[in-house]
C-alpha positions in Angstrom: 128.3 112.8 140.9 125.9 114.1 138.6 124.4 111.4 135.9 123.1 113.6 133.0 119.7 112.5 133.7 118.1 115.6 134.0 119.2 117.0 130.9 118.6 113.4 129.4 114.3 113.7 130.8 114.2 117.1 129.2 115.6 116.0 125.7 113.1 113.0 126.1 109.8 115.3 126.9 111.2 117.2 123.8 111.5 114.0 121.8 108.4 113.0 122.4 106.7 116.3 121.7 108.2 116.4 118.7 106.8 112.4 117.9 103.8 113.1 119.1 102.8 116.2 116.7 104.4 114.2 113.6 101.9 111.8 114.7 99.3 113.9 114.5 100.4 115.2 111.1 100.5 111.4 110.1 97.2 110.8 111.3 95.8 113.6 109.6 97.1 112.8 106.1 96.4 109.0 107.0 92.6 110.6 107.3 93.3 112.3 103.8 94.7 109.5 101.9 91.6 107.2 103.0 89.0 110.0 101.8 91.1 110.1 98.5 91.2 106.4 98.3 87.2 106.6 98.4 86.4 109.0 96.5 88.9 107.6 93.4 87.0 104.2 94.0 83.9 106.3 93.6 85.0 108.1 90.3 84.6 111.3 92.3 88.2 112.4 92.3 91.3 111.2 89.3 94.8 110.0 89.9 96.7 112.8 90.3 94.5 113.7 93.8 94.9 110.0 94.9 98.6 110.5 94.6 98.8 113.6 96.0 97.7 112.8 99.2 99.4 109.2 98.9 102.4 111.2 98.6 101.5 113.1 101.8 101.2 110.4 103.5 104.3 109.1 103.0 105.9 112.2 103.4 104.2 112.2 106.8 105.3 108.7 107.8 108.9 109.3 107.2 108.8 112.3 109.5 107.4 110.5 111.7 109.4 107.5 111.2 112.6 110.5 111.6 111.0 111.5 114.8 110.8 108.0 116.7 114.4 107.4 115.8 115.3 110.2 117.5 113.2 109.0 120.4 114.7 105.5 120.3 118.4 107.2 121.0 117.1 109.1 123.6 116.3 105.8 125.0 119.6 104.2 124.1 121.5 107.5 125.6 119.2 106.9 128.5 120.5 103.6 129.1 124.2 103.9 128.9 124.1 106.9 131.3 122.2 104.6 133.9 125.3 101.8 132.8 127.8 104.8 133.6 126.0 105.5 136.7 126.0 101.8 138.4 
């Protein structure tokens, strides 16, 4: 009987390429937004550039935020096939 768990570790590597370079994206913008964040409290840059890159960062935090979803239900999948397979 075969369990789906093969295809099931490949969709998680996936997954969790995917998470990983959405972290990275987050963590870049994070990096951004904190520079920003400086330099308005410094006068050196106005509130438009502070948004901006706030609005990066949260466009990169819900992708990531989309991404580790998908890795939870590759958990949850992972689960119900090792229920199925008892």
């Amino acid at each position: 009987m075969r369990s789906g768990l093969g295809y099931e570790a490949k969709k998680l590597a996936a997954r969790m390429a995917e998470c990983s370079k959405a972290f990275e994206e987050l963590r870049s913008r994070a990096s951004e937004c904190v520079r920003a964040l400086e330099d308005f409290e410094s006068g050196s840059v106005g509130p438009e550039e502070l948004l901006m890159k706030l609005s990066g960062f949260l466009e990169a935090l819900s992708e990531f935020g989309h991404e580790f979803s998908h890795l939870y239900s590759s958990a949850a999948s992972i689960l119900a096939k090792l229920k199925v397979a008892e």
